[in-house]
N, CA, C and O atoms as a GROMACS GRO file, in nm:
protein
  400
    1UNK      N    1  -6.860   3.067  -5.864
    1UNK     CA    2  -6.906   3.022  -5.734
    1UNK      C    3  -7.025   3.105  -5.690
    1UNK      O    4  -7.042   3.222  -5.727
    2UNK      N    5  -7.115   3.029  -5.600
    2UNK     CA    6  -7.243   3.117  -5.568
    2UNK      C    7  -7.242   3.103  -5.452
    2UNK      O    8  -7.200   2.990  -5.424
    3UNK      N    9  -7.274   3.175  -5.345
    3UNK     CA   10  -7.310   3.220  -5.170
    3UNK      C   11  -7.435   3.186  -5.219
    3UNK      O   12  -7.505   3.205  -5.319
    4UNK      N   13  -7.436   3.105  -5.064
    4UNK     CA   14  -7.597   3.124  -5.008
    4UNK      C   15  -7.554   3.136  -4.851
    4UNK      O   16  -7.445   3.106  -4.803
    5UNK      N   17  -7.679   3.192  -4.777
    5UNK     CA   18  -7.659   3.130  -4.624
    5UNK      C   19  -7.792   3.123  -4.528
    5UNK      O   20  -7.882   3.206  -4.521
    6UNK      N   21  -7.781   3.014  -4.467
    6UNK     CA   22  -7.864   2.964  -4.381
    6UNK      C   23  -7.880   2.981  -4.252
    6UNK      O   24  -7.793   2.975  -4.165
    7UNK      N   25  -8.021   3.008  -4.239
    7UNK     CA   26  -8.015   2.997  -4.072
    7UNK      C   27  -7.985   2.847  -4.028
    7UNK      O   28  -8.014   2.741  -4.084
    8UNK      N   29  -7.917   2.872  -3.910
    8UNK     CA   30  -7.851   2.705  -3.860
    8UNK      C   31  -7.954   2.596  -3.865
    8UNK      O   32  -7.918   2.485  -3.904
    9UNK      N   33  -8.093   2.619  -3.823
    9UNK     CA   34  -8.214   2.578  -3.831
    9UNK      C   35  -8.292   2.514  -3.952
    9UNK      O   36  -8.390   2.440  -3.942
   10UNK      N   37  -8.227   2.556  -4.075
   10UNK     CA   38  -8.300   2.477  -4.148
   10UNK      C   39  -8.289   2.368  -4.219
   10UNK      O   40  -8.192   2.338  -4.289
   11UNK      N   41  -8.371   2.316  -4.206
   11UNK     CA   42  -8.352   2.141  -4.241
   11UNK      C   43  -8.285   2.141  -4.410
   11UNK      O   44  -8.272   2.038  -4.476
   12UNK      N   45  -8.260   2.233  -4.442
   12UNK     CA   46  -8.243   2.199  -4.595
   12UNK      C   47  -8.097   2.186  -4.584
   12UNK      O   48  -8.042   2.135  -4.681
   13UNK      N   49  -8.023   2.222  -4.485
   13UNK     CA   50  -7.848   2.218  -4.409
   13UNK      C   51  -7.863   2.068  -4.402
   13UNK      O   52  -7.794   2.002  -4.480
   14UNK      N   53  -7.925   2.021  -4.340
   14UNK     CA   54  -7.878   1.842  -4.326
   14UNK      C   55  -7.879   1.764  -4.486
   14UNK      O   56  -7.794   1.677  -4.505
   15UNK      N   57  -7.976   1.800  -4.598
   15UNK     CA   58  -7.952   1.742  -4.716
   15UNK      C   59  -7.839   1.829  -4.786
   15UNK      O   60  -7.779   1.759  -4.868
   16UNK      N   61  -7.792   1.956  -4.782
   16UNK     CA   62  -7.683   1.965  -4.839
   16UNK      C   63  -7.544   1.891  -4.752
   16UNK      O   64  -7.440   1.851  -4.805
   17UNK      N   65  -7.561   1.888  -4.672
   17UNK     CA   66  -7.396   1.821  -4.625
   17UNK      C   67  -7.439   1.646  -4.622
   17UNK      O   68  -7.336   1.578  -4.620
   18UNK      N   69  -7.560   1.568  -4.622
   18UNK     CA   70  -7.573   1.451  -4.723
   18UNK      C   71  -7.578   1.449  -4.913
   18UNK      O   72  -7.532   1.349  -4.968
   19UNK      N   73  -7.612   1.517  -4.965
   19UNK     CA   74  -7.586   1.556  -5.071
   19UNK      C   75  -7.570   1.677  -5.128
   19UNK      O   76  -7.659   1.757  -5.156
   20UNK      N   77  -7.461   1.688  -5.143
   20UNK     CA   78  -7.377   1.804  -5.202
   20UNK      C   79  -7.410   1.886  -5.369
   20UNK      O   80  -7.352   1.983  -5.416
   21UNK      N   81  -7.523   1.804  -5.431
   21UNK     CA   82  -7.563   1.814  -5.554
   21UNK      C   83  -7.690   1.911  -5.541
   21UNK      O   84  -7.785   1.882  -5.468
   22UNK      N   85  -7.685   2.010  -5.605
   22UNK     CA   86  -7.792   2.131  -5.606
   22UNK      C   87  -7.795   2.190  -5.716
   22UNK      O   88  -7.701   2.200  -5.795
   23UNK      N   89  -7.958   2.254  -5.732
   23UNK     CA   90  -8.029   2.326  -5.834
   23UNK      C   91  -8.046   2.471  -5.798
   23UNK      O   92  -8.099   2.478  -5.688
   24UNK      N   93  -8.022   2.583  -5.847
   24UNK     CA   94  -8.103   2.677  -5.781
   24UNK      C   95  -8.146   2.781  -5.882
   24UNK      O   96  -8.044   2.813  -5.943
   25UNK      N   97  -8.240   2.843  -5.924
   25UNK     CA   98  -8.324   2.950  -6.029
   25UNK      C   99  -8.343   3.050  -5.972
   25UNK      O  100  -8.414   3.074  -5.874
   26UNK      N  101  -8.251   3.138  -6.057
   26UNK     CA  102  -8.359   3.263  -5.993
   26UNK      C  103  -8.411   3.364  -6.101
   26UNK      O  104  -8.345   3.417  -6.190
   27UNK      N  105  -8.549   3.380  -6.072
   27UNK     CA  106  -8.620   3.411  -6.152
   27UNK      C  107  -8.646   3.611  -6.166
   27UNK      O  108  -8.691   3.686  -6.079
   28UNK      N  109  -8.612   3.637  -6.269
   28UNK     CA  110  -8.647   3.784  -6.293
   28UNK      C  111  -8.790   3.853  -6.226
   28UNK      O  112  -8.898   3.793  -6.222
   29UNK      N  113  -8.770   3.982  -6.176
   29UNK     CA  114  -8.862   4.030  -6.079
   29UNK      C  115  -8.971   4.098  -6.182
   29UNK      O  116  -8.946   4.197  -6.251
   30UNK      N  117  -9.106   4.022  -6.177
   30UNK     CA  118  -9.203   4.076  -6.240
   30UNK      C  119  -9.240   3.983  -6.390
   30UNK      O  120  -9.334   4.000  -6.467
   31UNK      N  121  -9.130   3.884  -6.396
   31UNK     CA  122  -9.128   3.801  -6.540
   31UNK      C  123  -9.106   3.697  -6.506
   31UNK      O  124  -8.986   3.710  -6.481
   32UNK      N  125  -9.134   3.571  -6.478
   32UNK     CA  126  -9.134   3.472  -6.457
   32UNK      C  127  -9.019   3.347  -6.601
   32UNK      O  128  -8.942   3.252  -6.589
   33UNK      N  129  -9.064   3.408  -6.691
   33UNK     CA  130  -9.019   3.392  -6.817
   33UNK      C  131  -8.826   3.408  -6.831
   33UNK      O  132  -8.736   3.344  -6.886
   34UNK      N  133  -8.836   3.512  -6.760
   34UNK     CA  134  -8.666   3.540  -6.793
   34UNK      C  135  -8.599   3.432  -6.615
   34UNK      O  136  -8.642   3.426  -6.500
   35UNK      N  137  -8.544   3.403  -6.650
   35UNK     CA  138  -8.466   3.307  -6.542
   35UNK      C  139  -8.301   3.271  -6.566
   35UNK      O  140  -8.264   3.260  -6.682
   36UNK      N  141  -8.232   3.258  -6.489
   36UNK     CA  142  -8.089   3.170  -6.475
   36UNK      C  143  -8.080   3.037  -6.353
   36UNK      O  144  -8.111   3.056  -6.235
   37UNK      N  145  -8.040   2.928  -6.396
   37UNK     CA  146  -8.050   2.869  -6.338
   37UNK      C  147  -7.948   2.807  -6.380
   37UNK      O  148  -7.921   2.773  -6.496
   38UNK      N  149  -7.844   2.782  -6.208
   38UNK     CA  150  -7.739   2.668  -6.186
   38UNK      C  151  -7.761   2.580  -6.147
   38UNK      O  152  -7.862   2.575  -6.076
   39UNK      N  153  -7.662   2.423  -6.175
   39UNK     CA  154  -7.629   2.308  -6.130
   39UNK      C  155  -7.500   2.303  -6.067
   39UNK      O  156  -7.401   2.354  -6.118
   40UNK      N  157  -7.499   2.250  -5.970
   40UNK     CA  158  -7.312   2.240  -5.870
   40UNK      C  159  -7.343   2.154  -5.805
   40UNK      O  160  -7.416   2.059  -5.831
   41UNK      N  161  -7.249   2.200  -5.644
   41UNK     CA  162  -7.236   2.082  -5.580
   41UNK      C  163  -7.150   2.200  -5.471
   41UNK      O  164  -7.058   2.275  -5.503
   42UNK      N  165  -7.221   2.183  -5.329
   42UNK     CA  166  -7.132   2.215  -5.228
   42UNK      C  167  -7.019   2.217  -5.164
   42UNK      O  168  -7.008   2.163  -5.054
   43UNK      N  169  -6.930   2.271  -5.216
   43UNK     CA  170  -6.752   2.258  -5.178
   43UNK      C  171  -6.750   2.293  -5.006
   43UNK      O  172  -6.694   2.227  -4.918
   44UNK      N  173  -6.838   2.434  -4.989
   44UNK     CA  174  -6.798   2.470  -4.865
   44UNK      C  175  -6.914   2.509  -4.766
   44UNK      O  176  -7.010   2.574  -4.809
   45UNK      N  177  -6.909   2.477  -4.655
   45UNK     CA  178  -7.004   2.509  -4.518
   45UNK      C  179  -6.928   2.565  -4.424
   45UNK      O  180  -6.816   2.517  -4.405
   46UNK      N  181  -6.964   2.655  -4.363
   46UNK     CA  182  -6.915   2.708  -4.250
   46UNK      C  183  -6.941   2.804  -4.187
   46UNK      O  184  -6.972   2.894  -4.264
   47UNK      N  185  -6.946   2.850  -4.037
   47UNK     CA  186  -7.026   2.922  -3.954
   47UNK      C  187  -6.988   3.046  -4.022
   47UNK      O  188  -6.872   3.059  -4.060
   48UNK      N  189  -7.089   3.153  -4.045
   48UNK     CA  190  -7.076   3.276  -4.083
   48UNK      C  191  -7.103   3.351  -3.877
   48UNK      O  192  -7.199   3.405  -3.822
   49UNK      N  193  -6.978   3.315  -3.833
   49UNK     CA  194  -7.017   3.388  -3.671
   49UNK      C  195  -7.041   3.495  -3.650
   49UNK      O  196  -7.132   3.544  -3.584
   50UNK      N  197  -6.913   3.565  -3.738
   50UNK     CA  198  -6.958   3.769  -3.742
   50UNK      C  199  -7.081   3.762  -3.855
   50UNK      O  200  -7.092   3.880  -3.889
   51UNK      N  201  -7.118   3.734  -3.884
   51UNK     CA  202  -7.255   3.739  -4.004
   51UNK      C  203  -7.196   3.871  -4.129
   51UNK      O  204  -7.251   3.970  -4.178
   52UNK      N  205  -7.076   3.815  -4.142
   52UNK     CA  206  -7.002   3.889  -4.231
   52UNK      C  207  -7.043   3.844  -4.356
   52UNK      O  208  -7.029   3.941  -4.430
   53UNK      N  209  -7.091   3.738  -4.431
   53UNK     CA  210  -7.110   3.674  -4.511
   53UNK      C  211  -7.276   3.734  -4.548
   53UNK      O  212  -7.312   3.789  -4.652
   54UNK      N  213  -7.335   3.710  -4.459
   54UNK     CA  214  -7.518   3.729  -4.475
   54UNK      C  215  -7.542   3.903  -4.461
   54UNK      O  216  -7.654   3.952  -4.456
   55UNK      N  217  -7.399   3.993  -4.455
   55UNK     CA  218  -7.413   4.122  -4.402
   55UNK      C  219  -7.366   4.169  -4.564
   55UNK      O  220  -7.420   4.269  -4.612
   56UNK      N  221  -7.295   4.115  -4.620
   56UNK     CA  222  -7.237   4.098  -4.767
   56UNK      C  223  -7.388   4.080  -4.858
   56UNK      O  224  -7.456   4.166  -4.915
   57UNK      N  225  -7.400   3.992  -4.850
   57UNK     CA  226  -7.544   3.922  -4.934
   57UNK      C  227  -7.644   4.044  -4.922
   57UNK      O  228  -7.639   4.122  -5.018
   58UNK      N  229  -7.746   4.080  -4.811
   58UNK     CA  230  -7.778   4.182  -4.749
   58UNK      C  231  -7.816   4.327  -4.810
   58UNK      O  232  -7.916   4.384  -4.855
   59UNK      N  233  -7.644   4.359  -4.780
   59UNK     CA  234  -7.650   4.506  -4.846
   59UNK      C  235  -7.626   4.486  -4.953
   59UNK      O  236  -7.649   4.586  -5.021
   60UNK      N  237  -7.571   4.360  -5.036
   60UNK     CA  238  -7.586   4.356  -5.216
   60UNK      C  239  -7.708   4.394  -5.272
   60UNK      O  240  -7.719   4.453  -5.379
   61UNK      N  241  -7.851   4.343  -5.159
   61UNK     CA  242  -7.942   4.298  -5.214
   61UNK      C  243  -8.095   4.443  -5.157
   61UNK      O  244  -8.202   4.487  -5.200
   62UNK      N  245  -7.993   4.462  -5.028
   62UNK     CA  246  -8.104   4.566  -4.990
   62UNK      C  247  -8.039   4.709  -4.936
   62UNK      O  248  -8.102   4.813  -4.917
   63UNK      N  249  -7.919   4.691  -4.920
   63UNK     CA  250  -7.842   4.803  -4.955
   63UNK      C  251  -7.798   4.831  -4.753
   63UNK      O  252  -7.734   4.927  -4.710
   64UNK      N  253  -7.838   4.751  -4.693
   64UNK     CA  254  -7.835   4.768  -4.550
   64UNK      C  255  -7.767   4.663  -4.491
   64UNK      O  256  -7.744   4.572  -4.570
   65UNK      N  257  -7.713   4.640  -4.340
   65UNK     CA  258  -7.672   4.488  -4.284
   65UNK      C  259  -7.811   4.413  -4.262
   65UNK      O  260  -7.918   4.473  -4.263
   66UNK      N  261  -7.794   4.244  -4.236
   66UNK     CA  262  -7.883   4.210  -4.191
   66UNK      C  263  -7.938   4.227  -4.055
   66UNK      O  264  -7.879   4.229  -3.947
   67UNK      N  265  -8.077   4.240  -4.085
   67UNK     CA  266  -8.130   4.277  -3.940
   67UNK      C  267  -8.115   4.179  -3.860
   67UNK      O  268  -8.053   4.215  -3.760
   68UNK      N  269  -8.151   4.041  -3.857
   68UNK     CA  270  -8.131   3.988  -3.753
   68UNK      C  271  -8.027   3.898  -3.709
   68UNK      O  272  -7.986   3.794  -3.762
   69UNK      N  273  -7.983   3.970  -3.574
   69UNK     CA  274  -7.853   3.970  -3.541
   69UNK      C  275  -7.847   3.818  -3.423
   69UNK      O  276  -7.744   3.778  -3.368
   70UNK      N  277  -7.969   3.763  -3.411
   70UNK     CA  278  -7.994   3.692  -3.246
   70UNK      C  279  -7.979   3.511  -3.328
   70UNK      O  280  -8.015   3.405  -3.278
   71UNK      N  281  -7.924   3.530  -3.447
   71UNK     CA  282  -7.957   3.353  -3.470
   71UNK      C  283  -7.824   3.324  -3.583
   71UNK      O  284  -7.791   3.405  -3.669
   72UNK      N  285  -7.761   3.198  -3.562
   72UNK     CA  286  -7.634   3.151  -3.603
   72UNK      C  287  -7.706   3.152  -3.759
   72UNK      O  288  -7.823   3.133  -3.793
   73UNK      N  289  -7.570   3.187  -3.848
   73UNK     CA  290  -7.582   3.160  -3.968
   73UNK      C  291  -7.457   3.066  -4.007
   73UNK      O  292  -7.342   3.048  -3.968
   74UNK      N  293  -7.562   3.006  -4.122
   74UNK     CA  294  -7.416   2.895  -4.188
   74UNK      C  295  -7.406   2.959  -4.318
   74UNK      O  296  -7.501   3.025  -4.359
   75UNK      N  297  -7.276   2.944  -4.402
   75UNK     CA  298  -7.269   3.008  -4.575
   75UNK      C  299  -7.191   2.860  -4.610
   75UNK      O  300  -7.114   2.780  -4.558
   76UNK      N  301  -7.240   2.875  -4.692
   76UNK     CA  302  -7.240   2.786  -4.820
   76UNK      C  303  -7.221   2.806  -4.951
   76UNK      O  304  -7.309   2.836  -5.031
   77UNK      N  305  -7.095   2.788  -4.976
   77UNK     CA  306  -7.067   2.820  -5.176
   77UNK      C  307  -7.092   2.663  -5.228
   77UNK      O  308  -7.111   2.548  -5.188
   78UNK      N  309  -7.078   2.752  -5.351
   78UNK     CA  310  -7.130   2.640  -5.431
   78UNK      C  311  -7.068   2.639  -5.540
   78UNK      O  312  -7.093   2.738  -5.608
   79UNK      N  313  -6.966   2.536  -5.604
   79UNK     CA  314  -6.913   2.508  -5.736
   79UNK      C  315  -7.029   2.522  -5.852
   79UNK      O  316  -7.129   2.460  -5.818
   80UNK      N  317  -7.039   2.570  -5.948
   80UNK     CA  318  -7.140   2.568  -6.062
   80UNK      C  319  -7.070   2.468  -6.170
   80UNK      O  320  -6.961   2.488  -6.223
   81UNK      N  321  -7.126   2.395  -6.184
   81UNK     CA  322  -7.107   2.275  -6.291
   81UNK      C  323  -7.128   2.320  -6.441
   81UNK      O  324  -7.047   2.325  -6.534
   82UNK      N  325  -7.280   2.356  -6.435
   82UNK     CA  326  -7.358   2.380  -6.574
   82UNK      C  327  -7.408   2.531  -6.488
   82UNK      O  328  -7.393   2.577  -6.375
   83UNK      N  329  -7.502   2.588  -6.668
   83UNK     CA  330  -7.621   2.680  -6.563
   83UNK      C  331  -7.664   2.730  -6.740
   83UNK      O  332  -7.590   2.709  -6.836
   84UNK      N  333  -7.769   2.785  -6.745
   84UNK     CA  334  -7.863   2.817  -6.836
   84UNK      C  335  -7.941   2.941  -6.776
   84UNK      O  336  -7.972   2.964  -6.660
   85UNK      N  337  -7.965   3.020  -6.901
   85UNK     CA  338  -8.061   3.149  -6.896
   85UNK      C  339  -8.158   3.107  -7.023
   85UNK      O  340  -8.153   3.050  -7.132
   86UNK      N  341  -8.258   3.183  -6.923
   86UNK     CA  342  -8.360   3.223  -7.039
   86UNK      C  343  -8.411   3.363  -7.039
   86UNK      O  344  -8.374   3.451  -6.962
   87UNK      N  345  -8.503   3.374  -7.135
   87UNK     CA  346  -8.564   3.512  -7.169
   87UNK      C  347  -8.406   3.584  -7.184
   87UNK      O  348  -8.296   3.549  -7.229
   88UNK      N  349  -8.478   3.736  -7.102
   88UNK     CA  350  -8.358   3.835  -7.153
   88UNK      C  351  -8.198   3.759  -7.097
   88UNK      O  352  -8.086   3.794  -7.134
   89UNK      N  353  -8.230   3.655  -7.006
   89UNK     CA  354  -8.067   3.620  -6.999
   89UNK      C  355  -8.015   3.529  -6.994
   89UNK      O  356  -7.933   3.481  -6.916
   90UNK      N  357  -8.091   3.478  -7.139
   90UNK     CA  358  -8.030   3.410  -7.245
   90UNK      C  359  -7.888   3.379  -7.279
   90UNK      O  360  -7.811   3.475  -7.292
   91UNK      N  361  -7.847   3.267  -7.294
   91UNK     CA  362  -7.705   3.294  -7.354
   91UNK      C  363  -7.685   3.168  -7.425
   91UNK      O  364  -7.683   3.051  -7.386
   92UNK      N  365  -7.663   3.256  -7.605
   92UNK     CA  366  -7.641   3.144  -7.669
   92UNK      C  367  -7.498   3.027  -7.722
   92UNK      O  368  -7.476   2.932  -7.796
   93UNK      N  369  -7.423   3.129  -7.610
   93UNK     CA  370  -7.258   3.105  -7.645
   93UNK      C  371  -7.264   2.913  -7.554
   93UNK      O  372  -7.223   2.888  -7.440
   94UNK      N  373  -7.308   2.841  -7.623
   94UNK     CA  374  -7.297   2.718  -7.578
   94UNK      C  375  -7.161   2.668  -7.448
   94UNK      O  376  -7.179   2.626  -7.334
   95UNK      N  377  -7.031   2.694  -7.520
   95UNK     CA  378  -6.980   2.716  -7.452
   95UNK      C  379  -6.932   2.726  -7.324
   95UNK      O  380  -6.824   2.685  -7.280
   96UNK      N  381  -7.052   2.804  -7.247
   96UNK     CA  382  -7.008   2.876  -7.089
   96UNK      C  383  -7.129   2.834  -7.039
   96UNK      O  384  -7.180   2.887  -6.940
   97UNK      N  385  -7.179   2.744  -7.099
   97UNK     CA  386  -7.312   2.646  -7.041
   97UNK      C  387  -7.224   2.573  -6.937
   97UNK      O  388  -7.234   2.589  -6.816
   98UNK      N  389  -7.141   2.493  -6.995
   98UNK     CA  390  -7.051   2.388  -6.891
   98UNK      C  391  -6.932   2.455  -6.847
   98UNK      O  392  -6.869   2.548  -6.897
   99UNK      N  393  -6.906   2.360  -6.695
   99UNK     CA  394  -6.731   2.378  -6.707
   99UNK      C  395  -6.656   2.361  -6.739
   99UNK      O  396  -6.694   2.410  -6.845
  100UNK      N  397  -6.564   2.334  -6.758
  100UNK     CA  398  -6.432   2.220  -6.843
  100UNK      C  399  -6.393   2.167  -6.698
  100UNK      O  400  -6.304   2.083  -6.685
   0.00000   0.00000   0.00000
């Protein structure tokens, strides 16, 4: 499963809760070349009110809470269907490409 979360504001919230089917890449810092990228589908939405969710994400990513405290957040997981690497994270175990 993958977190994301949104400010309440953005229009990209109205096409995931009309379609639940999503792409997302993320690309290695400085290499464009090395990438992972999933396919899923939105199981879950829901108000992150304490911004416990985006305070998680945050300090995973910058080691601090999020700074801004003044605007509703939504989180959103995401079932992974498929997903593929390239460059260094690669994976040739066919296998764990799909789900069962």
């Amino acid at each position: 499963r993958v977190l994301i979360n949104l400010d309440e504001s953005r229009r990209r919230l109205e096409h995931l809760r009309s379609e639940p089917r999503v792409s997302l890449t993320a690309l290695a810092d400085g290499d464009w070349y090395t990438h992972v990228s999933v396919q899923g589908r939105v199981v879950d939405l829901h108000d992150d009110a304490d911004l416990a969710d985006i305070d998680r994400l945050a300090r995973h990513y910058t080691g601090a809470p999020y700074r801004r405290r003044d605007r509703r957040r939504i989180s959103v997981w995401i079932d992974v269907d498929r997903w593929h690497g390239w460059g260094r994270m690669e994976n040739t175990d066919v296998d764990h490409h799909r789900r069962s």
